[in-house]
PDB file of N, H, CA, C and O in Angstrom:
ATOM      1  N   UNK A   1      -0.795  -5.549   0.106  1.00  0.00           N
ATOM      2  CA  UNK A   1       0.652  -5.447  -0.111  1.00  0.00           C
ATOM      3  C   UNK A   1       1.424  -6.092   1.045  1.00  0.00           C
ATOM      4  O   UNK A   1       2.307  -6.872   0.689  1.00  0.00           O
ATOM      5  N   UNK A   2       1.254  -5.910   2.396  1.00  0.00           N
ATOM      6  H   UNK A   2       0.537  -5.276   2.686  1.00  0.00           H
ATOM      7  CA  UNK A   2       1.711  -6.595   3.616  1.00  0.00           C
ATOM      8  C   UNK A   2       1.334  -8.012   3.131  1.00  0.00           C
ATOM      9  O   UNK A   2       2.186  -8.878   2.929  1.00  0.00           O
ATOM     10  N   UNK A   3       0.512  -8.128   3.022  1.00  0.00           N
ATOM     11  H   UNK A   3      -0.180  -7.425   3.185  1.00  0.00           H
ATOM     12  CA  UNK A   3      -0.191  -9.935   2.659  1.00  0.00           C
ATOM     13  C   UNK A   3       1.160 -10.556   1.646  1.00  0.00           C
ATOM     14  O   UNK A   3       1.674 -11.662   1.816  1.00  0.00           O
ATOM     15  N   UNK A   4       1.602  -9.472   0.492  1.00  0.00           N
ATOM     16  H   UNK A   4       1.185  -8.574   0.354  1.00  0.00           H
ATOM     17  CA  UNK A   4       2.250 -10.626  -0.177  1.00  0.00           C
ATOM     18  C   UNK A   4       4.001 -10.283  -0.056  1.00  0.00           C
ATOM     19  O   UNK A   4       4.850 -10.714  -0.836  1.00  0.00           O
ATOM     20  N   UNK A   5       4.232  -9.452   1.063  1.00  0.00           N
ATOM     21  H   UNK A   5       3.542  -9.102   1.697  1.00  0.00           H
ATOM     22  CA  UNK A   5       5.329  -9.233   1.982  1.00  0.00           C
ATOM     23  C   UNK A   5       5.523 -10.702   2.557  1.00  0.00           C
ATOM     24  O   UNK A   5       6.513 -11.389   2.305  1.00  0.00           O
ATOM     25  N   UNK A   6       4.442 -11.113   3.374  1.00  0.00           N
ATOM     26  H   UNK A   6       3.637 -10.555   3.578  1.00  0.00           H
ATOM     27  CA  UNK A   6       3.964 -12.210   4.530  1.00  0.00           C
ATOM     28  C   UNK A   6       4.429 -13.320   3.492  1.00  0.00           C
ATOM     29  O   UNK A   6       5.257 -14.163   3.837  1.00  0.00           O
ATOM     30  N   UNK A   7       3.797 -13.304   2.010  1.00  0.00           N
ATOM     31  H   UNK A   7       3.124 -12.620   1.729  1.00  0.00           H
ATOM     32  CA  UNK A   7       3.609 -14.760   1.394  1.00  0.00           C
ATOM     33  C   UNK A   7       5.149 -14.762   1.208  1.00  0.00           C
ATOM     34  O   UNK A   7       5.599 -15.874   1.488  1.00  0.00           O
ATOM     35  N   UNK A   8       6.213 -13.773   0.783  1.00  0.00           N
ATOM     36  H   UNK A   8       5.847 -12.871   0.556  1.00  0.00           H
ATOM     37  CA  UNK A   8       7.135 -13.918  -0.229  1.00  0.00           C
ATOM     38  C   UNK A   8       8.321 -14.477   1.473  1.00  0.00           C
ATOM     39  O   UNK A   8       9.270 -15.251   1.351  1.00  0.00           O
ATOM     40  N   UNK A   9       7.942 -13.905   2.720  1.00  0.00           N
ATOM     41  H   UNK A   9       7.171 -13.276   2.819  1.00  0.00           H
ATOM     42  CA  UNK A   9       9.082 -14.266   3.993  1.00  0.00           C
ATOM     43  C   UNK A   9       8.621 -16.372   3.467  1.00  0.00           C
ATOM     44  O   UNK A   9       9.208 -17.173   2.739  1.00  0.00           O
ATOM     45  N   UNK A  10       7.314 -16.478   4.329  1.00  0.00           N
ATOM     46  H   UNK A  10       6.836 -15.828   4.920  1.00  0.00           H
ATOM     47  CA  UNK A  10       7.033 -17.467   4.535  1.00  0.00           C
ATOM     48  C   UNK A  10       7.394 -18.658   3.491  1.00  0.00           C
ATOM     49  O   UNK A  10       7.779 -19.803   3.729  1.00  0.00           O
ATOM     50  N   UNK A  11       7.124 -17.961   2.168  1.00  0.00           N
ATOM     51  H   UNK A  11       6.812 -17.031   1.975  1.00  0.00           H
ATOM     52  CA  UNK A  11       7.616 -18.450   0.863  1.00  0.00           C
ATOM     53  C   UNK A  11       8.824 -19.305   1.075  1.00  0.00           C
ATOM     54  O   UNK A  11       8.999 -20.499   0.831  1.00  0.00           O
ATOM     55  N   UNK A  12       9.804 -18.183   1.716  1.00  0.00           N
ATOM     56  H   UNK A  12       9.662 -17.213   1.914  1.00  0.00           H
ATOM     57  CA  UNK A  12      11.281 -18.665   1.473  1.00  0.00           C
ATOM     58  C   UNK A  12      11.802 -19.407   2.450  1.00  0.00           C
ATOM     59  O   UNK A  12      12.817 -20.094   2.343  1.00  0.00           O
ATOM     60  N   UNK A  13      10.908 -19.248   3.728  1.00  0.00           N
ATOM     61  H   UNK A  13      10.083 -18.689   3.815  1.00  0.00           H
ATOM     62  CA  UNK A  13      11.799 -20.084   4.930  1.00  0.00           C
ATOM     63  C   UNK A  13      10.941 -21.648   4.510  1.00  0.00           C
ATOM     64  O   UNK A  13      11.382 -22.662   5.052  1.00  0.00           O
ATOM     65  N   UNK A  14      10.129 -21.741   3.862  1.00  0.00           N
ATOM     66  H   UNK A  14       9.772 -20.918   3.422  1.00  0.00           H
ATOM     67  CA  UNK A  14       9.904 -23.110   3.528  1.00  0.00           C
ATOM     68  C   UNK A  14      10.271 -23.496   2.481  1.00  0.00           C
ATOM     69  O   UNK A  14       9.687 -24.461   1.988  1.00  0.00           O
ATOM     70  N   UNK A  15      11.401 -22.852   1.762  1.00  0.00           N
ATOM     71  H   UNK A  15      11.876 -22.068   2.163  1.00  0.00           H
ATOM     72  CA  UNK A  15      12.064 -23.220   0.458  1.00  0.00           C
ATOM     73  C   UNK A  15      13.329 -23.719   1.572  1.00  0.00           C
ATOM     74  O   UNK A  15      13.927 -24.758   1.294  1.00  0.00           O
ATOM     75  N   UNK A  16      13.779 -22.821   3.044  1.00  0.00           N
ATOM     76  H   UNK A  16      13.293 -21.976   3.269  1.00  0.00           H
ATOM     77  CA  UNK A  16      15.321 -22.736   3.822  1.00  0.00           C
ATOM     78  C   UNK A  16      15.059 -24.405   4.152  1.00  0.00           C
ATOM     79  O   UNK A  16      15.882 -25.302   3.963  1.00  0.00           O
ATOM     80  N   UNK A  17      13.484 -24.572   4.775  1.00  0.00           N
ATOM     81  H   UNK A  17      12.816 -23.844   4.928  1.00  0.00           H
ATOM     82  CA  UNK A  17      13.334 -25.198   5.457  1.00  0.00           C
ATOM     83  C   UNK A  17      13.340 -26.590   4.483  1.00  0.00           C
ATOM     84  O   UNK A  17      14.207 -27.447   4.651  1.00  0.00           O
ATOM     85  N   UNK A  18      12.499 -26.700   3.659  1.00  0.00           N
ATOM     86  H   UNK A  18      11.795 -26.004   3.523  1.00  0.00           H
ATOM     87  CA  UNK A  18      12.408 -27.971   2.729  1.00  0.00           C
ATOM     88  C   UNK A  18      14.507 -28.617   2.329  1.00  0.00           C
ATOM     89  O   UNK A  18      15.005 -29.739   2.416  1.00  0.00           O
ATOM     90  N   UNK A  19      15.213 -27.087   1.868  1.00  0.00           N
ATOM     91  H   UNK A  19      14.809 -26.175   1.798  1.00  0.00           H
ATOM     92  CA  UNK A  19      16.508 -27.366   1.977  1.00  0.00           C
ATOM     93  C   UNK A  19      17.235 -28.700   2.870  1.00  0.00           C
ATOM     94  O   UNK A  19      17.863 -29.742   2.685  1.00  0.00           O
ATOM     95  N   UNK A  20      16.519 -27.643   4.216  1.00  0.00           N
ATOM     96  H   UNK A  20      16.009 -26.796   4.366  1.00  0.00           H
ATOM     97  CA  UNK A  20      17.400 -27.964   5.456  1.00  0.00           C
ATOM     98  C   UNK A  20      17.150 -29.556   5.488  1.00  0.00           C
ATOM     99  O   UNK A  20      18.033 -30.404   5.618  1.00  0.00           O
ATOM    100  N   UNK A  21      15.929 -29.762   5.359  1.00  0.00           N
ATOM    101  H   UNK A  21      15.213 -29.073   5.253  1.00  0.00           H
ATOM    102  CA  UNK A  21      15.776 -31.179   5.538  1.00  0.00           C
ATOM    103  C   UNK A  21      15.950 -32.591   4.533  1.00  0.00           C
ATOM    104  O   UNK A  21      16.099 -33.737   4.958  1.00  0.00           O
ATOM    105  N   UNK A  22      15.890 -32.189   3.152  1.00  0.00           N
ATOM    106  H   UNK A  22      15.769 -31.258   2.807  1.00  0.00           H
ATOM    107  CA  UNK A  22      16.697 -33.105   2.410  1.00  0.00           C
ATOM    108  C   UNK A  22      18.220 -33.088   2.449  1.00  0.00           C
ATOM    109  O   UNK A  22      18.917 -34.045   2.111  1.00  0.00           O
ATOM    110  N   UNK A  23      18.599 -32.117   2.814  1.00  0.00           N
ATOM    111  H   UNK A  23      18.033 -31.339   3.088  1.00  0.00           H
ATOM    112  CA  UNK A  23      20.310 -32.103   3.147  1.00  0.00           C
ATOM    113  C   UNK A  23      20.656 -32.655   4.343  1.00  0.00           C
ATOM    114  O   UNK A  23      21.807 -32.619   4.778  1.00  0.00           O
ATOM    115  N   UNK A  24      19.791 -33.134   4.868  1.00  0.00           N
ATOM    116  H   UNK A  24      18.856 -33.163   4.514  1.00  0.00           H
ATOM    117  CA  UNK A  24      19.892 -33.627   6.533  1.00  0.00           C
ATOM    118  C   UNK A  24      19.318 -35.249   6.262  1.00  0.00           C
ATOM    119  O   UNK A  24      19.890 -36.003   7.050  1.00  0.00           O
ATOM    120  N   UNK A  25      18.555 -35.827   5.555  1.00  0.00           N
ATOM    121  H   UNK A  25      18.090 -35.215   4.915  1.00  0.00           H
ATOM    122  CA  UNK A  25      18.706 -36.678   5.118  1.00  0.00           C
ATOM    123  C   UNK A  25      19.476 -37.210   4.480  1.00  0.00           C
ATOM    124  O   UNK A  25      19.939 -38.303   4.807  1.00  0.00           O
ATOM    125  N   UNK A  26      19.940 -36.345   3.003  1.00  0.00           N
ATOM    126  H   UNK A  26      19.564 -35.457   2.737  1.00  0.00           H
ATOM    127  CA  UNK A  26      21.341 -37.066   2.650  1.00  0.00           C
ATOM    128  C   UNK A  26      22.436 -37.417   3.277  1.00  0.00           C
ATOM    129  O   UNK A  26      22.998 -38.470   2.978  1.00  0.00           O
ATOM    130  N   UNK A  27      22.919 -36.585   4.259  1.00  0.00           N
ATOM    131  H   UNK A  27      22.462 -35.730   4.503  1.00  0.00           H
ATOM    132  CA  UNK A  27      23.647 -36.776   5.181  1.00  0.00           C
ATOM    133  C   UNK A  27      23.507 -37.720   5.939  1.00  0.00           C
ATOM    134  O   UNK A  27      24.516 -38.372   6.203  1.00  0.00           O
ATOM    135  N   UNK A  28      22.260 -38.093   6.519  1.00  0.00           N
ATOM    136  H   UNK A  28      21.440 -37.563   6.305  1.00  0.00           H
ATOM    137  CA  UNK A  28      21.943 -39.288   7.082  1.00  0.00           C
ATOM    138  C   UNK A  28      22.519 -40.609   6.015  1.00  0.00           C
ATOM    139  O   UNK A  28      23.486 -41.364   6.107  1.00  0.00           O
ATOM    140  N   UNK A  29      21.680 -40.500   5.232  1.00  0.00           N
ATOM    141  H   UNK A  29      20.894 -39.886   5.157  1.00  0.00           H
ATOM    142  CA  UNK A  29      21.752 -41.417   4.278  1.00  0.00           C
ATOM    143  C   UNK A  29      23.913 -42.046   4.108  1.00  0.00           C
ATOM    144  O   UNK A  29      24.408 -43.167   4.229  1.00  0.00           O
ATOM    145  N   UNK A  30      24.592 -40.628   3.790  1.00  0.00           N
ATOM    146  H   UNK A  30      24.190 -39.718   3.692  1.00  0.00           H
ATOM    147  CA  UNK A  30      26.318 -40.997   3.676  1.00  0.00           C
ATOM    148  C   UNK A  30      26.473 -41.284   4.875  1.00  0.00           C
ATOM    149  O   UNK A  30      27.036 -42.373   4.763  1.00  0.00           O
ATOM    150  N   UNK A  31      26.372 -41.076   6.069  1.00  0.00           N
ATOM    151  H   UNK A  31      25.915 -40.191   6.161  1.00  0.00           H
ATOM    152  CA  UNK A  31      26.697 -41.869   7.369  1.00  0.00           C
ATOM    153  C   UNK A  31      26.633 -43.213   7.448  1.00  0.00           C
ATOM    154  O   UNK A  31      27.539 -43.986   7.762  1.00  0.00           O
ATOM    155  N   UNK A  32      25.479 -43.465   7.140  1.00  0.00           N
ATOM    156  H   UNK A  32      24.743 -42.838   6.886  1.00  0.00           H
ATOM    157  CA  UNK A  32      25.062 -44.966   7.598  1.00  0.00           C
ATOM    158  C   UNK A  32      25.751 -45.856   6.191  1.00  0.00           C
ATOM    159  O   UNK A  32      25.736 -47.038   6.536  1.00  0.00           O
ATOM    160  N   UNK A  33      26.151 -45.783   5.222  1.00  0.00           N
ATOM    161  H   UNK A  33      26.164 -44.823   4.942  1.00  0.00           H
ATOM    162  CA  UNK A  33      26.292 -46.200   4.210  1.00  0.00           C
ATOM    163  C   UNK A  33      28.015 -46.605   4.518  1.00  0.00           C
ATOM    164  O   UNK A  33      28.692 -47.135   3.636  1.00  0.00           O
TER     165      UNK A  33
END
């Protein structure tokens, strides 16, 4: 039960994280454009 506590955090900060970084590319992307 802790184990899929662990999966469901980790789960989501690499859903925050995958976010964070195509939105940080697009952004890149409207700058330079």
């Amino acid at each position: 039960m802790l184990l899929q506590i662990i999966n469901k955090i980790a789960l989501r900060d690499n859903v925050i994280l995958h976010t964070y970084v195509f939105m940080d590319s697009h952004y890149h992307l409207l700058i330079e454009t």
